[in-house]
C-alpha positions as CSV (number, residue, x, y, z in Angstrom):
1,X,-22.3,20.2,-14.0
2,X,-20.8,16.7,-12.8
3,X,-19.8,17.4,-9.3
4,X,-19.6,13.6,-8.7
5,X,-17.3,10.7,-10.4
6,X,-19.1,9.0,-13.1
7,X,-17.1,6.4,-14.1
8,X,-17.3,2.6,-11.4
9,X,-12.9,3.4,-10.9
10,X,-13.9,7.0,-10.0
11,X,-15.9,6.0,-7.5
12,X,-14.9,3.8,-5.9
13,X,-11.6,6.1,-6.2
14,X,-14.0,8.8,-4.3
15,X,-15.3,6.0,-1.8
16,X,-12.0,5.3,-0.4
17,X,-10.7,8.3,0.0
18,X,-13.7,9.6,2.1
19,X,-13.0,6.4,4.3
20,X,-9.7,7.7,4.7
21,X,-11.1,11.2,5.6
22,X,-13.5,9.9,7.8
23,X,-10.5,8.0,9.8
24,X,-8.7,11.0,10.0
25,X,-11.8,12.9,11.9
26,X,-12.7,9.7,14.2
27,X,-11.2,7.5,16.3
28,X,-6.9,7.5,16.2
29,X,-4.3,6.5,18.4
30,X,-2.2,9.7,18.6
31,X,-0.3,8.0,21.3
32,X,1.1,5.6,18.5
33,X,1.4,8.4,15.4
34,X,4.5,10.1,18.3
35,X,5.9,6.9,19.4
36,X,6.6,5.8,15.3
37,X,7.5,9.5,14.7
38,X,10.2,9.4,16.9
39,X,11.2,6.0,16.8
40,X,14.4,4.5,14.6
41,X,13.0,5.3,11.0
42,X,15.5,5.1,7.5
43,X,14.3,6.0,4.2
44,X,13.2,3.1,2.2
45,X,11.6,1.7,5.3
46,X,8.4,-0.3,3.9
47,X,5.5,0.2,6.3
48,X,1.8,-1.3,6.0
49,X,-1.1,-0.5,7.8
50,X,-5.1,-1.3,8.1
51,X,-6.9,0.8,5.8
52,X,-10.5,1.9,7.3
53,X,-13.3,-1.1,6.7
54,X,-14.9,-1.2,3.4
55,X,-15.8,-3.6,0.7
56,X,-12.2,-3.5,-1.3
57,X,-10.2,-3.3,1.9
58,X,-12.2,-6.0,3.6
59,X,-11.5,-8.3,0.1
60,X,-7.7,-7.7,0.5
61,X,-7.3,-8.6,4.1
62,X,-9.6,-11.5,3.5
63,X,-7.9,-12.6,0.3
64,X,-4.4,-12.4,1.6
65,X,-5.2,-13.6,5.3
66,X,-3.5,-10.6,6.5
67,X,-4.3,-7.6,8.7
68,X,-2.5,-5.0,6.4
69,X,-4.3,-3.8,3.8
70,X,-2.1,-1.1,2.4
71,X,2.0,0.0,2.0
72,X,4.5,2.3,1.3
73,X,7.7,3.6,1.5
74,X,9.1,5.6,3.8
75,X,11.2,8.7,2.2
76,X,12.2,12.5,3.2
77,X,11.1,15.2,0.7
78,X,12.7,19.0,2.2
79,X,13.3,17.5,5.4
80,X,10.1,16.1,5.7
81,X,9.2,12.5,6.6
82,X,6.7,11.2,4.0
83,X,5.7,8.0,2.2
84,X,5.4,7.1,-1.0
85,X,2.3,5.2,-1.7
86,X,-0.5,4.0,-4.5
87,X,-4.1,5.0,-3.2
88,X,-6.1,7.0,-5.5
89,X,-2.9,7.5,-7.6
90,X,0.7,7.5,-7.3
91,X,1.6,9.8,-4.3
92,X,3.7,11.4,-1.6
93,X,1.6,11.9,1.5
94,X,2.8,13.3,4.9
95,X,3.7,10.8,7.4
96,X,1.8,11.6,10.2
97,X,-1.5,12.3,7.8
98,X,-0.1,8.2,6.5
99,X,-0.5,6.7,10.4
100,X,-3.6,9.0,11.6
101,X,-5.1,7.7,8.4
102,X,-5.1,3.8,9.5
103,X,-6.9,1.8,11.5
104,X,-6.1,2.8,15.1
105,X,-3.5,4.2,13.4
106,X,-1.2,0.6,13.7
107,X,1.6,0.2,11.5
108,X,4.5,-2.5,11.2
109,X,7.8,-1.1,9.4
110,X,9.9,-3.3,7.7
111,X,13.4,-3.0,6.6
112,X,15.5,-4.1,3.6
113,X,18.6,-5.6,4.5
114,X,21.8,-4.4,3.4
115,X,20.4,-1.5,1.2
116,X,23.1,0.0,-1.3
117,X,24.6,3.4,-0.6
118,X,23.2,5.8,-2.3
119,X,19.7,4.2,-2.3
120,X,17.3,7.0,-0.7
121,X,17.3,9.1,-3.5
122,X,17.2,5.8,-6.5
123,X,13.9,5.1,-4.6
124,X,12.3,8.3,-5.3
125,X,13.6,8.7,-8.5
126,X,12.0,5.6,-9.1
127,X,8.6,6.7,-7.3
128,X,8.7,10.0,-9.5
129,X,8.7,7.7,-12.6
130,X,5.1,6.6,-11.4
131,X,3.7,9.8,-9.7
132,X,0.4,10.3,-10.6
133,X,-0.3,7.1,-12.2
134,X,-4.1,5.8,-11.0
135,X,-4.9,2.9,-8.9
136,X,-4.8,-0.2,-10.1
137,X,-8.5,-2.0,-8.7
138,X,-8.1,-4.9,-10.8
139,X,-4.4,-5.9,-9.6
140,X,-2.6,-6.1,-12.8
141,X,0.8,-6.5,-13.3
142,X,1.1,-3.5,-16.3
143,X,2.3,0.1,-15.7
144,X,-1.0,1.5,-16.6
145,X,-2.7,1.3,-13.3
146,X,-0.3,1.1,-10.3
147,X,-1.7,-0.4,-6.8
148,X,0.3,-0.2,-3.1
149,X,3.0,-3.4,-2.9
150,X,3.6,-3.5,-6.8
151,X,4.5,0.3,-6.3
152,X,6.9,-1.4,-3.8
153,X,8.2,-4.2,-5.8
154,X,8.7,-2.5,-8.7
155,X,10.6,0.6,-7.0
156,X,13.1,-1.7,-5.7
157,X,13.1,-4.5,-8.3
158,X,13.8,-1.5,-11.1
159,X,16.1,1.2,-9.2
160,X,18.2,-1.3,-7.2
161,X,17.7,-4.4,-8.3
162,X,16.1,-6.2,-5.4
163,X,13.1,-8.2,-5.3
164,X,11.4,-8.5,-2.5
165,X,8.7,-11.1,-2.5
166,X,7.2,-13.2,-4.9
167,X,4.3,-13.0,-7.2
168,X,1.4,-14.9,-6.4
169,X,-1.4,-16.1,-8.6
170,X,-5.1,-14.9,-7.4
171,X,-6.3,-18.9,-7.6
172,X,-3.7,-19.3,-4.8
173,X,-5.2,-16.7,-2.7
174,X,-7.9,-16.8,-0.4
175,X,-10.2,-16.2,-3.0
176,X,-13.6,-18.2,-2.6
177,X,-15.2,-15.9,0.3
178,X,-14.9,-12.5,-1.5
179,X,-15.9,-14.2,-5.1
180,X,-18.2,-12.5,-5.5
181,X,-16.5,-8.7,-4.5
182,X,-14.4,-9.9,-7.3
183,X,-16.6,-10.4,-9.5
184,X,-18.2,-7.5,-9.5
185,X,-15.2,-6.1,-9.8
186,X,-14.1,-8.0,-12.5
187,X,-17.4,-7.3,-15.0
188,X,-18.1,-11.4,-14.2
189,X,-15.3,-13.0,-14.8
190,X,-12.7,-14.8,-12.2
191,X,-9.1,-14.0,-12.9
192,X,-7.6,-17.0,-10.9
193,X,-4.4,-16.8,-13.2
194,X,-3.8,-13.5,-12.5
195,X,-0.5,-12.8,-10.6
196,X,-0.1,-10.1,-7.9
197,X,2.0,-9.2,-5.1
198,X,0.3,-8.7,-2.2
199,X,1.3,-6.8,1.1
200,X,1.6,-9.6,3.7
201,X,3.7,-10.8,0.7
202,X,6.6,-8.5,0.8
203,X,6.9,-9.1,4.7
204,X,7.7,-13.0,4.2
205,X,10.9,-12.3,1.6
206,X,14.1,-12.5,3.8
207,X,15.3,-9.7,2.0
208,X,13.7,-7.6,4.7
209,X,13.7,-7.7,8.6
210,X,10.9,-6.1,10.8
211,X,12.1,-2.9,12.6
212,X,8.8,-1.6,14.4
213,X,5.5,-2.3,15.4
214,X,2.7,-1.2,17.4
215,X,-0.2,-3.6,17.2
216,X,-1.4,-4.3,20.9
């Protein structure tokens, strides 16, 4: 019986998510999980956080020159705070499970301005279109595979017509020092041409102003 995943996705599926579980158990700033909790928060906020150190996470901070190596979206679900996020697939996951799970458990929260009425529940109908749907290790722009900030984009760009942020090509990027990360993930080849939109890239787009943050 296969008790492990066999294929080089489901791994490295299964790699990330015992980093994640291994944050949970270790080191966390609880102090910083109640201060969020019960700070200012609106559904749709867009909060990012540092993912626990390993190869993939280390290649997106590195690539993007940015400390936040995952996103979401903020939502309520039965009176519950959760957030709507790409990691392993298309999920909801408890908020305070979301912060514990980070490094140090820092988060920025961004907001977009001027948000339509009615726009909470568009979001998650939007999300619900993609539950389930895997991650997307190779960064493509298609529907097949789904990864953290184009789970963002998209939601917004599709549901309420905002677009916040703007594509970027991977020959753009910070590429050269994690070449050969990419590589390997890439069966040899280079997709330099490749766009993406990348966390540190929603925070630049006007369209949204920082509300929160709790790096020292």
């Amino acid at each position: 019986m296969k008790v492990l995943p066999q294929s080089k996705a489901a791994k490295i599926r299964f790699a990330v998510l015992a980093a994640m579980l291994l944050a949970v158990i270790g080191v966390c700033r609880l102090d910083r999980v109640v201060i969020y909790y019960f700070s200012d928060k609106q559904e749709g906020d867009i909060v990012f956080q540092s993912l626990p150190h390993l190869d993939l996470v280390d290649a997106i901070e590195a690539v993007t020159k940015s400390p936040w190596s995952h996103c979401g979206i903020l939502v309520k679900r039965d009176g519950r705070w959760m957030v709507a996020e790409a990691i392993g697939d298309v999920r909801y996951t408890p908020l305070y499970v979301w912060m514990v799970r980070g490094r140090r458990s820092a988060i920025d929260s961004y907001r977009v301005r001027n948000l339509p009425p009615g726009g909470a529940p568009r979001i998650q109908a939007g999300v619900d279109k993609l539950l389930g749907k895997p991650y997307d290790f190779r960064y493509a722009p298609d529907d097949a595979e789904i990864y953290c900030s184009e789970l963002v984009y998209k939601v917004y760009d599709r549901e309420l017509g905002i677009k916040i942020g703007d594509w970027e090509k991977l020959g753009d990027l910070n590429w050269k020092p994690m070449e050969k990360f990419i590589r390997s993930m890439e069966g040899g080849r280079l997709p330099l041409n490749r766009e993406m939109i990348t966390p540190i890239g929603l925070t630049r787009s006007p369209k949204v102003v920082r509300v929160f943050t709790n790096r020292d």
